[in-house]
SELUM-314359 format. One record per residue (C-alpha): x, y, z; residue number from 0. Coordinates in steps of 0.2 Angstrom, whole numbers, plus 5000, padded with zeros to 4 digits. Example, Ala and Ser with C-alpha at 12.3 -4.5 7.8 and 13.67 -1.06 7.14 Angstrom:
2
((5062,4978,5039),0)
((5068,4995,5036),1)
This chain:
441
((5118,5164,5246),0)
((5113,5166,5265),1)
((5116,5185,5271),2)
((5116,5177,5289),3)
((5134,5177,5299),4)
((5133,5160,5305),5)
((5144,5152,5320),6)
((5155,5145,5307),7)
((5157,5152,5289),8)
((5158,5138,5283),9)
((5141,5130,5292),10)
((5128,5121,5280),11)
((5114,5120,5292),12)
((5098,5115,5289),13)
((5083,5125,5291),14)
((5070,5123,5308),15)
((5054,5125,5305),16)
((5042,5115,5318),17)
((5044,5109,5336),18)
((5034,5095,5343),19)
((5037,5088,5361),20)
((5058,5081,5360),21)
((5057,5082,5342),22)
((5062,5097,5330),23)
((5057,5097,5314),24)
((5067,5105,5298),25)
((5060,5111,5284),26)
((5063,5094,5271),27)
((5051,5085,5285),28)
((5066,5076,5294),29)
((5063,5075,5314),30)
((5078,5076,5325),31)
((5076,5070,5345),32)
((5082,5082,5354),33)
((5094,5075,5367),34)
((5103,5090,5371),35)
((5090,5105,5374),36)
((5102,5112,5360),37)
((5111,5118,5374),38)
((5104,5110,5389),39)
((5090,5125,5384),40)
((5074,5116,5380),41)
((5069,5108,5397),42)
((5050,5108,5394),43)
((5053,5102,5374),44)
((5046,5113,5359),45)
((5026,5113,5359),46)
((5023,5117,5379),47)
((5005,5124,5379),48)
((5006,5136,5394),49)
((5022,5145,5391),50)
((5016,5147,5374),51)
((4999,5154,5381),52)
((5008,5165,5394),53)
((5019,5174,5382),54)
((5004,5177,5368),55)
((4992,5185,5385),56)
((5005,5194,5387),57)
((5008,5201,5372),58)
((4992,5206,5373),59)
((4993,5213,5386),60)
((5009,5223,5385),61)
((5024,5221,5376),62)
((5036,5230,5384),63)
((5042,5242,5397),64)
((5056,5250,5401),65)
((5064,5245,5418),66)
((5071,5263,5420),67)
((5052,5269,5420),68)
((5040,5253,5426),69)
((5041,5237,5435),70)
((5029,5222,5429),71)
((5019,5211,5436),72)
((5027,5195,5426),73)
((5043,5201,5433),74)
((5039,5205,5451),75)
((5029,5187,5450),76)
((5043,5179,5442),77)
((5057,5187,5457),78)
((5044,5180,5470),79)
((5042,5163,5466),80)
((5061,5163,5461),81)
((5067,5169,5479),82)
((5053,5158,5488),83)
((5062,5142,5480),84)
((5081,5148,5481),85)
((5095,5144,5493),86)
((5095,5148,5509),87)
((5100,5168,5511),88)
((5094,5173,5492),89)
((5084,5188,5493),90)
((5083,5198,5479),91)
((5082,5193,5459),92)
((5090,5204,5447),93)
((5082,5201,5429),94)
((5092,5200,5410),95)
((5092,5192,5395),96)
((5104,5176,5395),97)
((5117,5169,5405),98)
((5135,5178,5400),99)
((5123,5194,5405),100)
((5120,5184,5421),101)
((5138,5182,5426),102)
((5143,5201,5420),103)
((5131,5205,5431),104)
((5136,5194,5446),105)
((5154,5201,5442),106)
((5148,5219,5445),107)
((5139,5217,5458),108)
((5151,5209,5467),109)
((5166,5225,5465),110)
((5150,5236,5469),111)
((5148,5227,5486),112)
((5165,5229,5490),113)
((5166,5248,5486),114)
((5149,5250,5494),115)
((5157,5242,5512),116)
((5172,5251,5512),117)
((5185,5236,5504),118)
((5190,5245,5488),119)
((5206,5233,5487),120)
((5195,5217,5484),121)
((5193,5217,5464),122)
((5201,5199,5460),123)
((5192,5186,5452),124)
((5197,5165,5456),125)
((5188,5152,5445),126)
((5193,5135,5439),127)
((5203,5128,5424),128)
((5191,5119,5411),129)
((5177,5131,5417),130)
((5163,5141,5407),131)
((5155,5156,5411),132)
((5151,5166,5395),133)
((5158,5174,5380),134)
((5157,5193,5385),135)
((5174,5200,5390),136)
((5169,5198,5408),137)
((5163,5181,5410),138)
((5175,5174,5396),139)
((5190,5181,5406),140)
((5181,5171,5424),141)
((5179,5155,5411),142)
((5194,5143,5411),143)
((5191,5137,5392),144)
((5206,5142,5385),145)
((5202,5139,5367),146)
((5188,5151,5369),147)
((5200,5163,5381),148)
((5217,5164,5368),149)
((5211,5176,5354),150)
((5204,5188,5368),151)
((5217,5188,5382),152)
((5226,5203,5378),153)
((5205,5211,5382),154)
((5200,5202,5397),155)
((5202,5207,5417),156)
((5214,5197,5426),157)
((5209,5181,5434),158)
((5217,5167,5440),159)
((5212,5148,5440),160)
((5214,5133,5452),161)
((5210,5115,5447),162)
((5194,5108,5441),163)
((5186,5094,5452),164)
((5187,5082,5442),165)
((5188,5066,5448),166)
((5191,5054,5433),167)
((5207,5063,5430),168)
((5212,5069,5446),169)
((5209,5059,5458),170)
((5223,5049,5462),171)
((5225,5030,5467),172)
((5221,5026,5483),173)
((5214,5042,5486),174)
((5197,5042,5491),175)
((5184,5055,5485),176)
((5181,5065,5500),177)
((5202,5066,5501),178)
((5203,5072,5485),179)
((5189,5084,5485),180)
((5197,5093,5499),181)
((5216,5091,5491),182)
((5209,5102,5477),183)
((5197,5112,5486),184)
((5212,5120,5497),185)
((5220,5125,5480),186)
((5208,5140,5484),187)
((5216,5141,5503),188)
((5234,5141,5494),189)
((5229,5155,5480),190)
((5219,5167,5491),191)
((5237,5167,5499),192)
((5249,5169,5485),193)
((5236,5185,5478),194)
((5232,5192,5496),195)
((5217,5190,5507),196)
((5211,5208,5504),197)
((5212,5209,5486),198)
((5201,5193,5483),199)
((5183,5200,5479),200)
((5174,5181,5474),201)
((5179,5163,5469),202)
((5165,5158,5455),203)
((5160,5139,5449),204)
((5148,5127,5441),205)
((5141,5115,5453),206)
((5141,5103,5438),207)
((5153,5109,5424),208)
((5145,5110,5408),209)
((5149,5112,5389),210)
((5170,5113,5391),211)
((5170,5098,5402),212)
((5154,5089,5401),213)
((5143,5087,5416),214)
((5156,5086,5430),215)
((5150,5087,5444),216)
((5160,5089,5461),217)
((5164,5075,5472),218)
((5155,5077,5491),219)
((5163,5087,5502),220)
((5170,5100,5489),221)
((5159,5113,5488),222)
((5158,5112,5508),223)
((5175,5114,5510),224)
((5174,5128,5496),225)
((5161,5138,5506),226)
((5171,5136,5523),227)
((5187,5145,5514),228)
((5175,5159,5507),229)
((5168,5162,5523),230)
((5183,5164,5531),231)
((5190,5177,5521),232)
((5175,5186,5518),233)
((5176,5183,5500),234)
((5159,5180,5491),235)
((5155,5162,5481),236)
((5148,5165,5464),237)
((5137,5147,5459),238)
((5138,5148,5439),239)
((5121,5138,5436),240)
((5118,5145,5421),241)
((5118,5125,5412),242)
((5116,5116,5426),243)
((5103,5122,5435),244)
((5083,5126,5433),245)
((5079,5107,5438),246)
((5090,5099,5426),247)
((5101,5090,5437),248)
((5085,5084,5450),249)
((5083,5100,5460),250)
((5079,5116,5455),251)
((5097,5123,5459),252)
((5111,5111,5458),253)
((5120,5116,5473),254)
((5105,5110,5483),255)
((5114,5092,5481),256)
((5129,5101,5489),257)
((5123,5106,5503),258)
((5127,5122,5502),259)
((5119,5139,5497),260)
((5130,5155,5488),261)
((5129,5174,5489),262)
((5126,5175,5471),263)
((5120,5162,5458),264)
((5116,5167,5440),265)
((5104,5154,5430),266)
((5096,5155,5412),267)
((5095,5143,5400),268)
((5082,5132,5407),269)
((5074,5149,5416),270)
((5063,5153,5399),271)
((5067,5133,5392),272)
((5071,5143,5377),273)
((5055,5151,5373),274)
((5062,5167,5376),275)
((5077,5174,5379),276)
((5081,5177,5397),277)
((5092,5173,5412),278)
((5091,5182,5432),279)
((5108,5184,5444),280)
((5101,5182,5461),281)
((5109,5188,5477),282)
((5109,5188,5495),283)
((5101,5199,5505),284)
((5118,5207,5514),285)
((5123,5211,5494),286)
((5105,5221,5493),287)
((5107,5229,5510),288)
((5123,5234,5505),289)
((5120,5243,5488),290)
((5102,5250,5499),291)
((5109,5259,5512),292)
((5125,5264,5501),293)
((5123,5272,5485),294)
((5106,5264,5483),295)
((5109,5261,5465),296)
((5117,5245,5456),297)
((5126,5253,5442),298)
((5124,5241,5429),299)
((5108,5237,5417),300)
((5103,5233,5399),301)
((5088,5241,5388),302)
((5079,5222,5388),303)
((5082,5218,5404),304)
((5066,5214,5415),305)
((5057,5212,5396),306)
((5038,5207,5402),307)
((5037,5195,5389),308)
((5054,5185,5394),309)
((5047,5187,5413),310)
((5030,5179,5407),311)
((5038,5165,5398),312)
((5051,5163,5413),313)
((5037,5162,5428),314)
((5028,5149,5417),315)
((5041,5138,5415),316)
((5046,5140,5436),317)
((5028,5137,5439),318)
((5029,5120,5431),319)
((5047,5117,5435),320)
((5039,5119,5456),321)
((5024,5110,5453),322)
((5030,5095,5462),323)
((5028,5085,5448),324)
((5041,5090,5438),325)
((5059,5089,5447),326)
((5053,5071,5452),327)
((5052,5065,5434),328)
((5068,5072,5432),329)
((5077,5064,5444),330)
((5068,5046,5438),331)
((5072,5050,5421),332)
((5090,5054,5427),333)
((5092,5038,5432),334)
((5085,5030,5417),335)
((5096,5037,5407),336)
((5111,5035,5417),337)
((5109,5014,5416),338)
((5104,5015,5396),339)
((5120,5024,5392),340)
((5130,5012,5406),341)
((5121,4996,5399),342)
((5125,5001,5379),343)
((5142,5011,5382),344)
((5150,5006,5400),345)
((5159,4991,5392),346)
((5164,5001,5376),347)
((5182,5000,5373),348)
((5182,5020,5371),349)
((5171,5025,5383),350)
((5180,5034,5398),351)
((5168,5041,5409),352)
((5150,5042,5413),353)
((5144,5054,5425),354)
((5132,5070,5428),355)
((5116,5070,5439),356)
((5099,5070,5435),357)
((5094,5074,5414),358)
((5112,5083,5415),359)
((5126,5067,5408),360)
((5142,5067,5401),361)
((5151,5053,5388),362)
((5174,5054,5389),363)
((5179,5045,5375),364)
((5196,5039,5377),365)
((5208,5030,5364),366)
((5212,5021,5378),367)
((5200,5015,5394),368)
((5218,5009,5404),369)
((5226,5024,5403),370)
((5214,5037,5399),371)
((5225,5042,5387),372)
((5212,5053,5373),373)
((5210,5055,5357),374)
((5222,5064,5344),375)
((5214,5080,5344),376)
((5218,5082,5324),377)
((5203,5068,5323),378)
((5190,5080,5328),379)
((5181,5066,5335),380)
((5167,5076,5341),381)
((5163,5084,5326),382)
((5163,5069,5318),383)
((5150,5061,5334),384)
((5137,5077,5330),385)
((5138,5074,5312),386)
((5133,5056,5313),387)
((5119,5058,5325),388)
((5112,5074,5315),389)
((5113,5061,5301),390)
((5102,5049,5311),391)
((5090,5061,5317),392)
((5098,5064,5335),393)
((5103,5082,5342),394)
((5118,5080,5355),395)
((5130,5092,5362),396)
((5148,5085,5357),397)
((5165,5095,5364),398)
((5182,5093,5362),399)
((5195,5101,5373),400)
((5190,5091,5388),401)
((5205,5088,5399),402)
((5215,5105,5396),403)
((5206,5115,5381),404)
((5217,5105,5368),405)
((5216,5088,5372),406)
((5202,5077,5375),407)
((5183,5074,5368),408)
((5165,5071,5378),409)
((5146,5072,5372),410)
((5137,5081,5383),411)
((5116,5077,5386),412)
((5104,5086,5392),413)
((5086,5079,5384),414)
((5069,5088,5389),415)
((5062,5085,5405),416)
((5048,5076,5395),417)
((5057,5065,5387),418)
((5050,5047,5388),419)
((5056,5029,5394),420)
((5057,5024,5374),421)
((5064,5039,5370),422)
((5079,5035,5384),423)
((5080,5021,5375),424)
((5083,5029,5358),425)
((5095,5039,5364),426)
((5108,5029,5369),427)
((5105,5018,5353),428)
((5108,5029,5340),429)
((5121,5037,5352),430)
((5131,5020,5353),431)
((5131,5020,5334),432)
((5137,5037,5330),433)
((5152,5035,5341),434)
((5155,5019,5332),435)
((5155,5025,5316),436)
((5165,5041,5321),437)
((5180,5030,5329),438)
((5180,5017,5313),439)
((5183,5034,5302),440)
């Protein structure tokens, strides 16, 4: 009997024991592909030689330090070539160990800014419904998953939540996409009114909506719009790339495609492409200045922030992530995948929606493709989908609860940047097959 608190209590997993490449492998032999990064985590796949070299010389090296006491050269390398390649305005990185750390942080430091510049009253928090941002207190209560949000709500800060962007449901007919990104975007416009102008301290997002609604992404024009409001009432834009970015949409950072750059953006996930535990909230250089010539102290921190070998493993996998090479493939690969899942799946009678960007693609599954209508949520489609593909040796990121938390069921994907053209292939095929099974019951 396993002494291990799993997810669920009543989880029968099996056991990992290698990783080659896409594949992992468990402990009776059986390889899975890995089409998901288990969380859109494993961009660079199991078996990458130079992370793996960088984290053992640096071991050797020196294990750890405390960031109360010592900088390191892995981190001060790591903030470097971060900052070099970030938005336009992004000065400073602020190291820690996974994303809902990222987003407490970017939480914090955003109150801290407002206290620091005299504007005490700005502590209000707007995000979107059928967001993610984390599952500490903090980030839960910015998230707009409901399911994950109920049992703690009585805990959390208050925050209120406008519409997603979120085209295949929204959108409405006759409307085009720029109309209808700008409809929603001024939903922002019409809450920054109803709670006050001076009380609203930043509006956080996912360029491309992850695991609750499964790689959205927002129609052009939105997140312009979105950056014009902000700016107007001197309200900070938090970018949640925590999923979708580190290359895994085509560019290193997802609102790159947006046009647009934000005061602060948290990332993880693909940061260490899980070989280590790590995650960094970067922000502008007027939050630095700021916190600088005030109190010169961010008052936040966690004993393994800044942990050398996280920043060694973290600036080996940005140093191939930047190599020129790298993001290109993605954005091929992108593609690739994109017209195998359209040419086994677009004509499926229960296949919705296809979408995402890059390695980063989401599958709706609908009961019906005329009315979108989902569905029953007492099926558990989506368990039923990741079964079946663990079954066949495929690793895919199934979620229910897609339109409001309740209803609704997509797969999300997020395969190694290495993945291969046959590989692609594989995907979708095995894919196809576990949907079919799962909807014939």
């Amino acid at each position: 009997m396993s002494a291990l608190f799993h997810r669920s209590c009543t989880a029968n997993l099996p056991v990992a024991d290698t990783g080659n490449g896409c594949y992992l492998v468990d402990t009776d032999g059986k390889k899975y592909l890995d089409a998901c990064g288990g969380a859109a985590v494993s961009c660079l796949g199991h078996s990458d030689a130079a992370v793996r070299d960088a984290i053992r010389d640096q071991l050797d090296r020196l294990p750890f330090a405390h960031t109360g006491f010592f900088t390191s050269q892995a981190a001060e390398s790591l903030a470097e070539l971060l900052v070099h390649h970030a938005p336009d305005g992004i000065a400073r990185m602020y190291p820690v160990s996974g994303g809902s750390e990222a987003v407490e942080a970017a939480i914090k430091l955003a109150r801290q800014y407002f206290l620091e510049t005299g504007q005490p009253t700005r502590h209000r928090i707007i995000a979107r419904r059928q967001s993610y941002h984390g599952n500490t207190l903090g980030a839960l209560a910015a998230g707009g998953n409901m399911w994950r949000r109920a049992p703690f709500s009585d805990l959390m800060v208050e925050t209120s939540h406008i519409s997603p962007c979120y085209a295949y449901r929204d959108r409405q007919d006759g409307e085009t996409q720029e109309a209808y990104g700008l409809r929603v975007a001024d939903e922002l416009e019409t809450e920054i009114q109803r709670l006050g102008p001076g009380t609203v301290m930043a509006f956080i997002a996912e360029p491309v909506v992850g695991a609750t609604a499964g790689a959205v992404p927002a129609v052009p024009g939105y997140f312009r719009r979105i950056r014009d409001i902000c700016d107007r009432h001197g309200i900070l834009l938090i970018l949640d790339e925590v999923m979708c970015g580190m290359g895994r949409t085509g560019t290193l950072f997802a609102c790159e495609q947006d046009g647009i750059a934000p005061d602060i953006v948290t990332i993880a996930k693909g940061l260490g492409a899980g070989y280590q535990p790590v995650g960094a909230m970067l922000c502008s250089a007027r939050i630095y200045d700021a916190i600088r010539d005030g109190s010169g102290f961010f008052q936040h921190g966690h004993t393994y922030i800044g942990h050398p070998m996280a920043m060694a493993a973290a600036l080996a996998v940005l140093t191939r992530l930047t190599d020129g090479q790298t993001l290109p493939r993605v954005a091929r690969a992108g593609d690739l995948l994109h017209s195998a899942l359209h040419d086994r799946l677009g004509q499926h009678p229960h296949v919705g929606d296809i979408r995402g960007r890059g390695l980063f693609r989401g599958i709706e599954l609908v009961a019906d493709r005329a009315t979108k209508e989902p569905f029953d949520p007492a099926l558990d489609l989506h368990k039923r989908i990741k079964a079946n593909a663990m079954q066949d040796g495929l690793m895919c990121y199934p979620m229910g609860g897609t339109i409001d938390g309740q209803r609704g069921d997509h797969i999300l994907l997020a395969p190694p940047f290495i993945v291969t053209d046959d590989q692609i292939g594989q995907i979708a095929d095995i894919l196809a097959g576990a949907i079919d099974r799962a909807i014939a019951g």
